[in-house]
PDBQT receptor file of N, H, CA, C and O in Angstrom, charges set to zero:
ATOM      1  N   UNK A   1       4.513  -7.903 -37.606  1.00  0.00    +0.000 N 
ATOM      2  CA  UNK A   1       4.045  -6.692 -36.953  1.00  0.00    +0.000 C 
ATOM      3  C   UNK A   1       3.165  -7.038 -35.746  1.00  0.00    +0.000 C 
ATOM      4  O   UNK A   1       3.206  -6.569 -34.609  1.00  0.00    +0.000 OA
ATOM      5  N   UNK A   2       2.315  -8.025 -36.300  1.00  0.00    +0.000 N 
ATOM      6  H   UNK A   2       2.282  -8.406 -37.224  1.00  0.00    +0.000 HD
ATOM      7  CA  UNK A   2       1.378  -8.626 -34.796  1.00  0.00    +0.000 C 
ATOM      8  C   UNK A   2       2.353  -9.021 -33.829  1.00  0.00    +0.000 C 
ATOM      9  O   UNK A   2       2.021  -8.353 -32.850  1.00  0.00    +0.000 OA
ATOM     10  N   UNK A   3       3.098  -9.525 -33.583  1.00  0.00    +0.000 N 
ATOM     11  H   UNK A   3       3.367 -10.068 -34.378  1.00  0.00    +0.000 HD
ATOM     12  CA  UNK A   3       3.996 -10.430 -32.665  1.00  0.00    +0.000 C 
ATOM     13  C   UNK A   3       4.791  -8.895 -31.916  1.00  0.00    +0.000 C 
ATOM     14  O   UNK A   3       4.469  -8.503 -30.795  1.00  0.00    +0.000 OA
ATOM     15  N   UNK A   4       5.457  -8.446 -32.466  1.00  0.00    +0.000 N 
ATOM     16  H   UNK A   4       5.718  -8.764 -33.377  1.00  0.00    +0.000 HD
ATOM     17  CA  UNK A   4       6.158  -7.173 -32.267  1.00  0.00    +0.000 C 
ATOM     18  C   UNK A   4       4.870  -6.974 -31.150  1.00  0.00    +0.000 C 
ATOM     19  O   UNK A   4       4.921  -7.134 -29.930  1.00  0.00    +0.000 OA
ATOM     20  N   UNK A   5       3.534  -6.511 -32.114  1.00  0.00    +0.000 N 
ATOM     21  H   UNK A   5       3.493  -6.380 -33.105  1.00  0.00    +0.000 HD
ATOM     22  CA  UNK A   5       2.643  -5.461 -30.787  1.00  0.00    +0.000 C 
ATOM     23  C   UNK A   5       2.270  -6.421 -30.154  1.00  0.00    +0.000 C 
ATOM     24  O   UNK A   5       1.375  -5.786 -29.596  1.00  0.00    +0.000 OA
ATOM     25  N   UNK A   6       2.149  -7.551 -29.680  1.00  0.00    +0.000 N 
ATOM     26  H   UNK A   6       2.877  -8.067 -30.132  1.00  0.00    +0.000 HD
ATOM     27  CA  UNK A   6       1.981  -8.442 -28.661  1.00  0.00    +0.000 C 
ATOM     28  C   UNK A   6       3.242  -8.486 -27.785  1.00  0.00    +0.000 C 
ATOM     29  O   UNK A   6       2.986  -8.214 -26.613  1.00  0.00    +0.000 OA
ATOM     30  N   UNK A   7       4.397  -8.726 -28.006  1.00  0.00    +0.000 N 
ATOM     31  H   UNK A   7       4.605  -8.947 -28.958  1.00  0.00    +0.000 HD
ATOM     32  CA  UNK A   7       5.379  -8.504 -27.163  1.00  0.00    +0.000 C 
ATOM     33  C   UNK A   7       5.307  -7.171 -26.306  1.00  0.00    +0.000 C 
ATOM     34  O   UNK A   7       5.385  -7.084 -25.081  1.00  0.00    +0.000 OA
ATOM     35  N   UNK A   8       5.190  -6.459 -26.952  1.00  0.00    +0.000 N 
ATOM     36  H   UNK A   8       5.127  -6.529 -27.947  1.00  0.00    +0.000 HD
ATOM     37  CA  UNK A   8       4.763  -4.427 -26.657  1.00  0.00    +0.000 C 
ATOM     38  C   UNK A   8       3.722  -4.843 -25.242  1.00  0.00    +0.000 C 
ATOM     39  O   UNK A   8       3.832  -4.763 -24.019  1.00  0.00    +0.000 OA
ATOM     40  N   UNK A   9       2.981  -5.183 -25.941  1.00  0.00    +0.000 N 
ATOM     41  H   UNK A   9       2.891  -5.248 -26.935  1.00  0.00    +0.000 HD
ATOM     42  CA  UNK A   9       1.682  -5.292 -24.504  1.00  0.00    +0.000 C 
ATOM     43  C   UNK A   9       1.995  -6.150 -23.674  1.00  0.00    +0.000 C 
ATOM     44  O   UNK A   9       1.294  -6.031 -22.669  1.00  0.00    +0.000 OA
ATOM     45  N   UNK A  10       3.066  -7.360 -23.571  1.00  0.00    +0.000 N 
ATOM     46  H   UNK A  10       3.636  -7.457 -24.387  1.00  0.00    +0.000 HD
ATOM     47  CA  UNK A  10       3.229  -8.118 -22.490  1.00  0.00    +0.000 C 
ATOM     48  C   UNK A  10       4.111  -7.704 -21.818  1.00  0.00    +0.000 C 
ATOM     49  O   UNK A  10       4.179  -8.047 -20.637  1.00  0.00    +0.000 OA
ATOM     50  N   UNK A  11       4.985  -6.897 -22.348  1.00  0.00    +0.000 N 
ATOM     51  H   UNK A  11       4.930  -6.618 -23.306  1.00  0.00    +0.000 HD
ATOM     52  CA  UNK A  11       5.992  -5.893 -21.683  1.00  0.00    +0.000 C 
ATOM     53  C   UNK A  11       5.427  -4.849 -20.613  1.00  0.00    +0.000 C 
ATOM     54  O   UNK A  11       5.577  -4.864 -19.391  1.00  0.00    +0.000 OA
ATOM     55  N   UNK A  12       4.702  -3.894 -21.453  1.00  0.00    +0.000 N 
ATOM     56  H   UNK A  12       4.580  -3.882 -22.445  1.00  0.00    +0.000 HD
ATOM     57  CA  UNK A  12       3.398  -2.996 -20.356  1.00  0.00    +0.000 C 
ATOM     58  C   UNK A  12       3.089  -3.594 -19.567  1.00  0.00    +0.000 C 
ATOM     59  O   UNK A  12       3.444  -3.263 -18.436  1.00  0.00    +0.000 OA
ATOM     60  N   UNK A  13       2.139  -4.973 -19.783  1.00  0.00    +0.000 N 
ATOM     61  H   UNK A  13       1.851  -5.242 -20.702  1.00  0.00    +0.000 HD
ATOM     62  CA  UNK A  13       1.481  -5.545 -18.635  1.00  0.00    +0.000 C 
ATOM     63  C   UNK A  13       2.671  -5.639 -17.925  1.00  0.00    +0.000 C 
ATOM     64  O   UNK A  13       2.426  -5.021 -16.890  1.00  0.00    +0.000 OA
ATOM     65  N   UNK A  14       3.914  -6.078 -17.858  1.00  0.00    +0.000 N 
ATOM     66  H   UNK A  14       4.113  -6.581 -18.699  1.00  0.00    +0.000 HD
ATOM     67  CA  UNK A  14       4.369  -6.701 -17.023  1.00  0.00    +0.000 C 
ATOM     68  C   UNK A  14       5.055  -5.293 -16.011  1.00  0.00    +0.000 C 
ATOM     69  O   UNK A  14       5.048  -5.095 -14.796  1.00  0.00    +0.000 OA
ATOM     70  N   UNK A  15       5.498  -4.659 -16.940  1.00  0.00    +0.000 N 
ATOM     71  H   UNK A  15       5.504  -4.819 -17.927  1.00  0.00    +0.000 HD
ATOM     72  CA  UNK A  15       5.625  -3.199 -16.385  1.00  0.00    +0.000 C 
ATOM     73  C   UNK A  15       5.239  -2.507 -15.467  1.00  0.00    +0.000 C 
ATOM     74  O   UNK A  15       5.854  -2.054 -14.501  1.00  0.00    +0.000 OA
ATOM     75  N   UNK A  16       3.901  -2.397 -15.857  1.00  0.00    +0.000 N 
ATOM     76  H   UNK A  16       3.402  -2.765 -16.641  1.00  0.00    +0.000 HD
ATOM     77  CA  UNK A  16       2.199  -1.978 -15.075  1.00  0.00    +0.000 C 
ATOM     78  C   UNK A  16       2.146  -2.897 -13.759  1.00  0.00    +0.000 C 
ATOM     79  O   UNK A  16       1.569  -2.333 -12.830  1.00  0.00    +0.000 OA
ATOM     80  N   UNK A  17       2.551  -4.005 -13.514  1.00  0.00    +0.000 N 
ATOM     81  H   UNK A  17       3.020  -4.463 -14.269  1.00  0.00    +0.000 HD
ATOM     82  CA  UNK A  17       2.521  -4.843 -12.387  1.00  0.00    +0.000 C 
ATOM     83  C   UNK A  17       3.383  -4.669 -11.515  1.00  0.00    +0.000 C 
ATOM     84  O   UNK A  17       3.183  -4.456 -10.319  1.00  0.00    +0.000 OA
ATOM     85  N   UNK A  18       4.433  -4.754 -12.094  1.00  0.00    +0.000 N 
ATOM     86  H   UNK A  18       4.596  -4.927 -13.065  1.00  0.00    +0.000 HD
ATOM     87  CA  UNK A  18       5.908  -4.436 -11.447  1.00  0.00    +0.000 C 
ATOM     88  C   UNK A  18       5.601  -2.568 -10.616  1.00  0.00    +0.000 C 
ATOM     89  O   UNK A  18       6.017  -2.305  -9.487  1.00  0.00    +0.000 OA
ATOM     90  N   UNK A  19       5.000  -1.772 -11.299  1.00  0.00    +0.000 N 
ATOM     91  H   UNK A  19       4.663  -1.985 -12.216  1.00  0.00    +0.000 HD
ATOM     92  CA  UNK A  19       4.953  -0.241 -10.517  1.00  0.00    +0.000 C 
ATOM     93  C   UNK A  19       3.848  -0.283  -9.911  1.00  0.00    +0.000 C 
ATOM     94  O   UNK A  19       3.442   0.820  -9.546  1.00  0.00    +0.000 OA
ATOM     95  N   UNK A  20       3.117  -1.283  -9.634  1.00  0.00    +0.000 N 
ATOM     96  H   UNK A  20       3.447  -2.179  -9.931  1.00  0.00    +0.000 HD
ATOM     97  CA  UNK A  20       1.800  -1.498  -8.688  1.00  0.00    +0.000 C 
ATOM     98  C   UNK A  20       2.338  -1.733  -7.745  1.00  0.00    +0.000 C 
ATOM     99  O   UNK A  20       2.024  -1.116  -6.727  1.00  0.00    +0.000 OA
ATOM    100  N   UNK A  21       3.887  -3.226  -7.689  1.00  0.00    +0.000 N 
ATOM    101  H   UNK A  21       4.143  -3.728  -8.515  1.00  0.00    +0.000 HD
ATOM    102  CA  UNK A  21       3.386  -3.690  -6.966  1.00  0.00    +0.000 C 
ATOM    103  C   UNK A  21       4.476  -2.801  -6.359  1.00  0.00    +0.000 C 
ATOM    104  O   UNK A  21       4.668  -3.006  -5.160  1.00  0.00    +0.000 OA
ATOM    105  N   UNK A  22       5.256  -1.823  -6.956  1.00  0.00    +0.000 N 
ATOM    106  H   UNK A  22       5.099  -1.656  -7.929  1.00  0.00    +0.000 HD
ATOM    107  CA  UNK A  22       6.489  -0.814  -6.030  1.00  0.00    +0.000 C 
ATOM    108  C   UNK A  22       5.568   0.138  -5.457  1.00  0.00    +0.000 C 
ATOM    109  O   UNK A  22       5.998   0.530  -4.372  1.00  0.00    +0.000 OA
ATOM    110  N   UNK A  23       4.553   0.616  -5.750  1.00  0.00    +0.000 N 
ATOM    111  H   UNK A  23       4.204   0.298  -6.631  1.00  0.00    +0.000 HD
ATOM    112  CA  UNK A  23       3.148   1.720  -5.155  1.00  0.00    +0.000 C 
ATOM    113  C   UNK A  23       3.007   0.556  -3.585  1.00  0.00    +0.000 C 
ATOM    114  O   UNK A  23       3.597   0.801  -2.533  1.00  0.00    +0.000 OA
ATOM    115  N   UNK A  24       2.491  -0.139  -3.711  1.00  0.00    +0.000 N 
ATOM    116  H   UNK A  24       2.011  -0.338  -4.566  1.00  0.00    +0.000 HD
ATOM    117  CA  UNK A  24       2.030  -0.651  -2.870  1.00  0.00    +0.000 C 
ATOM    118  C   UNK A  24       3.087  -1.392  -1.626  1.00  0.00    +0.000 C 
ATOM    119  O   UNK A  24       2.869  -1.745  -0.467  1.00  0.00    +0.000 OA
ATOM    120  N   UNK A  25       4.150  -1.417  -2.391  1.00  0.00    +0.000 N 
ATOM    121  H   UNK A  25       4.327  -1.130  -3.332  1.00  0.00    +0.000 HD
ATOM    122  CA  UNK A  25       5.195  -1.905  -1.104  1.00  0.00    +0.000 C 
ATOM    123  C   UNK A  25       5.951  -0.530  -0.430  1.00  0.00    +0.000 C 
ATOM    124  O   UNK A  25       6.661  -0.638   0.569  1.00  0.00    +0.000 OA
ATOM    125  N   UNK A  26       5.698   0.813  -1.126  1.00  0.00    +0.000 N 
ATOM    126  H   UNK A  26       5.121   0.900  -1.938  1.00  0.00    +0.000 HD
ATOM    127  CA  UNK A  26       6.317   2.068  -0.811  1.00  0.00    +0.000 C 
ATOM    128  C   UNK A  26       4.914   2.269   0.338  1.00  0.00    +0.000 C 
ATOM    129  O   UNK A  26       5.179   2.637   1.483  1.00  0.00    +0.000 OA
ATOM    130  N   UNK A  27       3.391   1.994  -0.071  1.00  0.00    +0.000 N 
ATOM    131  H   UNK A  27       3.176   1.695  -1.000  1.00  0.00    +0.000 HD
ATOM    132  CA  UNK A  27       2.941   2.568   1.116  1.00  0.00    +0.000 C 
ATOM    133  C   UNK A  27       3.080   1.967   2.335  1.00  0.00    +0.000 C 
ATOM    134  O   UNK A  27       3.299   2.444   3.448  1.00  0.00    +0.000 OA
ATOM    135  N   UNK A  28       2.875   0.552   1.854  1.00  0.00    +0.000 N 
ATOM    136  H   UNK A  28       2.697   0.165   0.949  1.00  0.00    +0.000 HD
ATOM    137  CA  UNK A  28       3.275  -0.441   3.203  1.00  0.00    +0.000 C 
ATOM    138  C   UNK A  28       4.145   0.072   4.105  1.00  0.00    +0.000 C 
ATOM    139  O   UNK A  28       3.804   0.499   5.208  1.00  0.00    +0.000 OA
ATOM    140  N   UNK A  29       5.423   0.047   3.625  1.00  0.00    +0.000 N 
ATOM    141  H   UNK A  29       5.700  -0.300   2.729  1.00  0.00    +0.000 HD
ATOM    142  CA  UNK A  29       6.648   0.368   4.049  1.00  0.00    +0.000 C 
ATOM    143  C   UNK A  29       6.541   1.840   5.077  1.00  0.00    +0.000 C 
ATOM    144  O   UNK A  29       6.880   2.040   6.244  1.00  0.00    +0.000 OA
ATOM    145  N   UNK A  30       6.008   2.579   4.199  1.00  0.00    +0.000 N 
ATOM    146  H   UNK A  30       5.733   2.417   3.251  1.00  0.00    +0.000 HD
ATOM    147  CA  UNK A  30       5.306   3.979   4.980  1.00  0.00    +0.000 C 
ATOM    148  C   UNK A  30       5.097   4.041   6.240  1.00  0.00    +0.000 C 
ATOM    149  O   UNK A  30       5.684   4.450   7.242  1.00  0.00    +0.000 OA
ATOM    150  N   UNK A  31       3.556   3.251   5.811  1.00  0.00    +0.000 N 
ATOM    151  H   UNK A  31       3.079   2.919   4.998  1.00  0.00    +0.000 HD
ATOM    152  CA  UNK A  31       2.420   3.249   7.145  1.00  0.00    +0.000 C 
ATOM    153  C   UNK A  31       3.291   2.405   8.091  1.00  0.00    +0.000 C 
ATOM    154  O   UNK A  31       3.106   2.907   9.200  1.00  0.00    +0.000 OA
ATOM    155  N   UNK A  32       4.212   1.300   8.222  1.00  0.00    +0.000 N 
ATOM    156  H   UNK A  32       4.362   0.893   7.321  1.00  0.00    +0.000 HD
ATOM    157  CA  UNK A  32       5.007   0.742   9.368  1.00  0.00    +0.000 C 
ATOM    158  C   UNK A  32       5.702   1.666  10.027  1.00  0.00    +0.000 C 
ATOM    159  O   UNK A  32       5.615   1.930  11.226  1.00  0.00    +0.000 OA
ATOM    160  N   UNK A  33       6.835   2.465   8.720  1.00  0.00    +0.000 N 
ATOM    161  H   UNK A  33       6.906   2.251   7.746  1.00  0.00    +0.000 HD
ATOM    162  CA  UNK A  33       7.542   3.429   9.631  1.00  0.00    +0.000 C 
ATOM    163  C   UNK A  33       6.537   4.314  10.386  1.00  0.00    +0.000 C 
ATOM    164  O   UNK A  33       6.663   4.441  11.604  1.00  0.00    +0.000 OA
ATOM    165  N   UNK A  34       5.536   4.939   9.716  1.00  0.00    +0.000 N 
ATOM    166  H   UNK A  34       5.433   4.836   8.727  1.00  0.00    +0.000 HD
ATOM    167  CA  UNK A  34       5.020   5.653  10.821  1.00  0.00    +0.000 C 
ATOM    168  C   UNK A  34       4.250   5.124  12.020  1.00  0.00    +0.000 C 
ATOM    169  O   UNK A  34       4.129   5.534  13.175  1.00  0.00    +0.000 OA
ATOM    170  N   UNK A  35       3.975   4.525  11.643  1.00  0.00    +0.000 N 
ATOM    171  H   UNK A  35       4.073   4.192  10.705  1.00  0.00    +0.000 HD
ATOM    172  CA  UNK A  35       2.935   3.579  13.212  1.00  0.00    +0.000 C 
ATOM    173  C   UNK A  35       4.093   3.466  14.346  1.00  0.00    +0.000 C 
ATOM    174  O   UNK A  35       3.983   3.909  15.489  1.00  0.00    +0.000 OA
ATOM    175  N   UNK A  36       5.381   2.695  13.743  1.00  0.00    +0.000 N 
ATOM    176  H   UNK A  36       5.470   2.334  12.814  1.00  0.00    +0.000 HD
ATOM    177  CA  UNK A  36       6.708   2.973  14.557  1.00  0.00    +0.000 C 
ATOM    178  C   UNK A  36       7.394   3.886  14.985  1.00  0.00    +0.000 C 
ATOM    179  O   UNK A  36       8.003   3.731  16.044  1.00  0.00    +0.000 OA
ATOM    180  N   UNK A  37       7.456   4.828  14.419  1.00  0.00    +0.000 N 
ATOM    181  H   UNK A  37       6.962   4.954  13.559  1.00  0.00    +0.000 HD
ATOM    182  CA  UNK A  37       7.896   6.192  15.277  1.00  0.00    +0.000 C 
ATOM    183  C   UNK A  37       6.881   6.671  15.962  1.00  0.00    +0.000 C 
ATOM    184  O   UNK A  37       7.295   7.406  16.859  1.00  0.00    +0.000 OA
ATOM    185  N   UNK A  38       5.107   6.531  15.926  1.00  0.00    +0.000 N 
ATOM    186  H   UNK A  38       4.770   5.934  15.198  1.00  0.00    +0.000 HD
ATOM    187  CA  UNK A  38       4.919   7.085  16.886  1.00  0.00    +0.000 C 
ATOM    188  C   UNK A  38       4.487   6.014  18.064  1.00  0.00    +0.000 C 
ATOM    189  O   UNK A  38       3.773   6.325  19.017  1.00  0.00    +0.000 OA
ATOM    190  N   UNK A  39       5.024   4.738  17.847  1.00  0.00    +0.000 N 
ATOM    191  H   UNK A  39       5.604   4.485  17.072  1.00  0.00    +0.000 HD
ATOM    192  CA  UNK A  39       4.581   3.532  19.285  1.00  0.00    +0.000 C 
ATOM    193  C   UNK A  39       6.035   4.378  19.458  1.00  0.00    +0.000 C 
ATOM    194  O   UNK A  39       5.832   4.824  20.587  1.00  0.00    +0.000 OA
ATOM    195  N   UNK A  40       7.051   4.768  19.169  1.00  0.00    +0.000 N 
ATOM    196  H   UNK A  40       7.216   4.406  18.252  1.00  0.00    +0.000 HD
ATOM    197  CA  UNK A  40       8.590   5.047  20.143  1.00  0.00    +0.000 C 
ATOM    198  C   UNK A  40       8.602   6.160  21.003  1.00  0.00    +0.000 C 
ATOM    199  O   UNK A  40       9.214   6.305  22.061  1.00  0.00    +0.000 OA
ATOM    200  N   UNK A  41       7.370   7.406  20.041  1.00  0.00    +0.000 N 
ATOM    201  H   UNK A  41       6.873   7.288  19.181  1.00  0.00    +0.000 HD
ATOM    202  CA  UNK A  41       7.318   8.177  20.920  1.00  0.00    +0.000 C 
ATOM    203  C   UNK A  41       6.094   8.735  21.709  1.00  0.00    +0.000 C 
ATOM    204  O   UNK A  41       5.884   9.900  22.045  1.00  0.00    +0.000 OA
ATOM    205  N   UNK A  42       5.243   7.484  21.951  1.00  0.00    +0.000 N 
ATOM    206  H   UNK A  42       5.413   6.537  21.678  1.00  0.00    +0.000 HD
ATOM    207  CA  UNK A  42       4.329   6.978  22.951  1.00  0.00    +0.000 C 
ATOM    208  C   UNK A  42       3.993   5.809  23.019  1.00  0.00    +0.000 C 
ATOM    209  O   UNK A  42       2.919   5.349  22.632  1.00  0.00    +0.000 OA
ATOM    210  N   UNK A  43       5.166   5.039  23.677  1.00  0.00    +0.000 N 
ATOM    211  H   UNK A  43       6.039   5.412  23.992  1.00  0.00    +0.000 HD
ATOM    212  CA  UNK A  43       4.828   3.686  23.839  1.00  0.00    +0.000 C 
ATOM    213  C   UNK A  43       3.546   2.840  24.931  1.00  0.00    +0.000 C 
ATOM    214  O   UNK A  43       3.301   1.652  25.140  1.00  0.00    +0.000 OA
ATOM    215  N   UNK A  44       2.971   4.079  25.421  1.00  0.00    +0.000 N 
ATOM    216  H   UNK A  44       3.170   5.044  25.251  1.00  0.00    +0.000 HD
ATOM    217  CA  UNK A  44       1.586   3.577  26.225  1.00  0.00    +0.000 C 
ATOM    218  C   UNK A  44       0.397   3.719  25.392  1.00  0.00    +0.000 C 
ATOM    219  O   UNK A  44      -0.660   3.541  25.996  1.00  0.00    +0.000 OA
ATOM    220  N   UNK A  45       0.320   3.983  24.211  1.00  0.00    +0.000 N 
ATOM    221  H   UNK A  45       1.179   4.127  23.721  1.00  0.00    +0.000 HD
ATOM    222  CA  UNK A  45      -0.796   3.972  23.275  1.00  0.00    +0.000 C 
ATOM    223  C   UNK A  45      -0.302   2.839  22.393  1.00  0.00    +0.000 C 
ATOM    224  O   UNK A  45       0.801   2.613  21.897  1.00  0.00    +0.000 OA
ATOM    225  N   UNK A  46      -2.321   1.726  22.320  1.00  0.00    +0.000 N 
ATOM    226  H   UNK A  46      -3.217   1.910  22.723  1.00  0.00    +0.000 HD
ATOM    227  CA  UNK A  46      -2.274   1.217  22.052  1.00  0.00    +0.000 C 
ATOM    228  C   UNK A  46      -2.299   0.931  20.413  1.00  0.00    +0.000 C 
ATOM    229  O   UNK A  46      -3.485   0.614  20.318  1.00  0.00    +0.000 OA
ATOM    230  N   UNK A  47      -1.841   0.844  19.232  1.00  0.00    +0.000 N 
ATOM    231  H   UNK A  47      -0.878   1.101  19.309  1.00  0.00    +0.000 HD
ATOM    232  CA  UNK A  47      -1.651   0.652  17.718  1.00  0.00    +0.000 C 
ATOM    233  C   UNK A  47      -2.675  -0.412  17.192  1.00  0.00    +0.000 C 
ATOM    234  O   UNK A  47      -3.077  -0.588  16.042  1.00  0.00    +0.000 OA
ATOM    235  N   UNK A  48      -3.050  -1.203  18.577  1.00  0.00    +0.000 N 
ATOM    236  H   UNK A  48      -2.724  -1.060  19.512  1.00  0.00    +0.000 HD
ATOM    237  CA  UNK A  48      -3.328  -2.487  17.445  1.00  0.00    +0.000 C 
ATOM    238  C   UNK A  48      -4.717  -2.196  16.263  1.00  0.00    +0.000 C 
ATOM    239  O   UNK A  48      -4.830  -2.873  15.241  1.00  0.00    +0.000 OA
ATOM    240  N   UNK A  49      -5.781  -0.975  16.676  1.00  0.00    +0.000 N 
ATOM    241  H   UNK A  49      -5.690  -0.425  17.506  1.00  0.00    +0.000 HD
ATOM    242  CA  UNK A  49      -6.858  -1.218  16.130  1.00  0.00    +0.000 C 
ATOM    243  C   UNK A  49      -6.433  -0.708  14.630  1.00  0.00    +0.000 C 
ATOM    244  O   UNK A  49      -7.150  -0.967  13.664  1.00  0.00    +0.000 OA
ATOM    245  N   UNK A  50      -5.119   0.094  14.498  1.00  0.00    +0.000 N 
ATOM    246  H   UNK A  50      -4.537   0.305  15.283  1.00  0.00    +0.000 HD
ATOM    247  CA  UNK A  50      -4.843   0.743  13.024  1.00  0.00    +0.000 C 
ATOM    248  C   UNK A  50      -4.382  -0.220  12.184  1.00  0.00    +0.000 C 
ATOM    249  O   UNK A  50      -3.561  -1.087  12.483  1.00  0.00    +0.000 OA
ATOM    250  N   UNK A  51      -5.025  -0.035  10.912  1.00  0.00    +0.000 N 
ATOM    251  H   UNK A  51      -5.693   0.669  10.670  1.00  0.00    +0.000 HD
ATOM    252  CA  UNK A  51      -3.901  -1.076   9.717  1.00  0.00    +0.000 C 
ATOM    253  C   UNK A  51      -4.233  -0.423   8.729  1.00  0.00    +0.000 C 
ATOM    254  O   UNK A  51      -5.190   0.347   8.807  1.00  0.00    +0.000 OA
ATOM    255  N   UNK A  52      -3.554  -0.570   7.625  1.00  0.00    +0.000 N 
ATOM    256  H   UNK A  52      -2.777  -1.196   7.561  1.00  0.00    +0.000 HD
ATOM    257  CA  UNK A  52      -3.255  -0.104   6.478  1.00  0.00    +0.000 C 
ATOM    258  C   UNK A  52      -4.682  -0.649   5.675  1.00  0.00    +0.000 C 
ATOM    259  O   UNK A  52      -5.061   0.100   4.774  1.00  0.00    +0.000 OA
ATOM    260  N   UNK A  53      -5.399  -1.727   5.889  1.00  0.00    +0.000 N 
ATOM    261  H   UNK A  53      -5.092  -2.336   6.620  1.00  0.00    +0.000 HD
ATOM    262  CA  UNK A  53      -6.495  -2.401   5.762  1.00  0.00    +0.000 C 
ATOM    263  C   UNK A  53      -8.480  -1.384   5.901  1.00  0.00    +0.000 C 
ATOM    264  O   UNK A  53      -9.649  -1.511   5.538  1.00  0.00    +0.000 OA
ATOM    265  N   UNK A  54      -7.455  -0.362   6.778  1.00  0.00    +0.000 N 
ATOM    266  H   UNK A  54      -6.505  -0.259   7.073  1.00  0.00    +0.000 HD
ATOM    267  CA  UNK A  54      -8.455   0.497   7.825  1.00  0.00    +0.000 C 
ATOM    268  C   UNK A  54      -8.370   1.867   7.038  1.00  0.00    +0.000 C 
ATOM    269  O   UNK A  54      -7.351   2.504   6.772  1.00  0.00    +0.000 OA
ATOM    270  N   UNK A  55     -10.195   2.284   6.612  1.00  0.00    +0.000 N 
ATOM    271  H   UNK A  55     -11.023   1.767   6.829  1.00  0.00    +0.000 HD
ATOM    272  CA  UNK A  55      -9.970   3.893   6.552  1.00  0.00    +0.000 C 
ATOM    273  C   UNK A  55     -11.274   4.543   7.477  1.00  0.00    +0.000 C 
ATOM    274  O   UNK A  55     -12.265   3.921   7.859  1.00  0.00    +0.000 OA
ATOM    275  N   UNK A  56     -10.963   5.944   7.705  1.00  0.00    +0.000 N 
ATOM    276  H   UNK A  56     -10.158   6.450   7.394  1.00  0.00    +0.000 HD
ATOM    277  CA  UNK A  56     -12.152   7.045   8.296  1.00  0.00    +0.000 C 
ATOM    278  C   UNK A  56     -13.181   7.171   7.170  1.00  0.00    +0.000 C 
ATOM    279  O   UNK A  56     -13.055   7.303   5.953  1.00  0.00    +0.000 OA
ATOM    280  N   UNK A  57     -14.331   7.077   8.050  1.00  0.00    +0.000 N 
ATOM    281  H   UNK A  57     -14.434   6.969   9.038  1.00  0.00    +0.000 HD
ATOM    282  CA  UNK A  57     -15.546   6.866   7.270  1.00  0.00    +0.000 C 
ATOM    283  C   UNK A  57     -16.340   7.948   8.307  1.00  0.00    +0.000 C 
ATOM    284  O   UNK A  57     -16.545   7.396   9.387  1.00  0.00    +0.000 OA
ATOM    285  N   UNK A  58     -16.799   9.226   8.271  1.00  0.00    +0.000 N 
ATOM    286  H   UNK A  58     -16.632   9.675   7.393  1.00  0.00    +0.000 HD
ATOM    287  CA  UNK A  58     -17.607   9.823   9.074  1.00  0.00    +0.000 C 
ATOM    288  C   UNK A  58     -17.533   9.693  10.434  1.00  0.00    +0.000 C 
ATOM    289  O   UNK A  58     -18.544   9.604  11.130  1.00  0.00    +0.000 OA
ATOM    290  N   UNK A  59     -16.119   9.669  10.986  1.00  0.00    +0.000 N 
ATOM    291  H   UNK A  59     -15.297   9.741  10.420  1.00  0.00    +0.000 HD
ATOM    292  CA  UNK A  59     -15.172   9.654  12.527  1.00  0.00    +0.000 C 
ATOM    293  C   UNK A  59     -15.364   8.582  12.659  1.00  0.00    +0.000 C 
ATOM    294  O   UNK A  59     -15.734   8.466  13.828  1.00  0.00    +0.000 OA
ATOM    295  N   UNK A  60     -15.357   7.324  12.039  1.00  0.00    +0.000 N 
ATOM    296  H   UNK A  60     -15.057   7.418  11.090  1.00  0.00    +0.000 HD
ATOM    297  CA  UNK A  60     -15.037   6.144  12.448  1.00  0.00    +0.000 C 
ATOM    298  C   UNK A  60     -14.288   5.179  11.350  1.00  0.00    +0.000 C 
ATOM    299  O   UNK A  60     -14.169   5.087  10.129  1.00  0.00    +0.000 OA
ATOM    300  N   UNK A  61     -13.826   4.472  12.636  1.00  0.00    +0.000 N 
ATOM    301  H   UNK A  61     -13.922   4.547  13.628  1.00  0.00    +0.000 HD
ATOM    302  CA  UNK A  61     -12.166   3.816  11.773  1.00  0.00    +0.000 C 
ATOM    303  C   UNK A  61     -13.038   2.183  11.011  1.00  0.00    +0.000 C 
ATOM    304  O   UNK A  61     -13.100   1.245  11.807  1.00  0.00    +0.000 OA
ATOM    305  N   UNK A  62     -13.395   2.033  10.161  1.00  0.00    +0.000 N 
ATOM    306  H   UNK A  62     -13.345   2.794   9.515  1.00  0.00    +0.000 HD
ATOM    307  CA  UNK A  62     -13.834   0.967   9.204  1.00  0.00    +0.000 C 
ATOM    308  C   UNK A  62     -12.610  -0.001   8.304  1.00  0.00    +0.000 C 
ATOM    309  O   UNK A  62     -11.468   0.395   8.071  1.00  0.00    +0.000 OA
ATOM    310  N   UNK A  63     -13.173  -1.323   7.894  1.00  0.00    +0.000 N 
ATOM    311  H   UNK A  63     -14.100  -1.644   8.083  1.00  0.00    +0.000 HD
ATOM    312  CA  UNK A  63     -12.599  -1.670   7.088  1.00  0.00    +0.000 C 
ATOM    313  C   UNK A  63     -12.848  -1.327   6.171  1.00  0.00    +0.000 C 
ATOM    314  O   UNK A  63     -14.037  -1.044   6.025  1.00  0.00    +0.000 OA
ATOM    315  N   UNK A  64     -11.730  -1.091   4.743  1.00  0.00    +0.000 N 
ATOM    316  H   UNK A  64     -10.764  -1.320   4.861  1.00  0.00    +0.000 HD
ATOM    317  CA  UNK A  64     -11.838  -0.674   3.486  1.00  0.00    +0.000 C 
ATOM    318  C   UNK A  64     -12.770  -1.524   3.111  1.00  0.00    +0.000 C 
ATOM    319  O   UNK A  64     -13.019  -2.539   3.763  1.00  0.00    +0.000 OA
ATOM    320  N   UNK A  65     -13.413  -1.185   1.968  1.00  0.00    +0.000 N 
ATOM    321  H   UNK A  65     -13.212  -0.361   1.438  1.00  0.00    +0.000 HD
ATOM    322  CA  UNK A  65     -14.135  -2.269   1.323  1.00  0.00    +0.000 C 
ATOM    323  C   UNK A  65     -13.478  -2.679   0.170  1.00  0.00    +0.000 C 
ATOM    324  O   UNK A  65     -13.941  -3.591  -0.513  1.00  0.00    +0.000 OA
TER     325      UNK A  65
């Protein structure tokens, strides 16, 4: 019965990792497409100070902590 619920939980864990790491490659994936459609449809504005790394903190663009 122990072994059974140890398999159970290494399964979850592994589970739980695997839909983190699909969360996190769906936003990635996101924030590129959008940064890219709008450098296409204003390619004289500059992108570089935005990253996915970056949030608004009281009108200013910060690193996450």
């Amino acid at each position: 019965m122990e072994g059974e619920l140890a398999e159970k939980i290494e399964l979850f864990k592994k589970t739980e990792e695997e839909l983190n790491n699909d969360v996190v490659n769906a936003y990635s994936e996101g924030f590129q497409d959008a940064t890219a459609q709008f450098a296409c449809v204003h390619p004289e504005v500059d992108l570089s100070p935005f990253a996915e790394s970056k949030c608004v903190i009281e009108g200013q663009l910060v690193p996450k902590e």
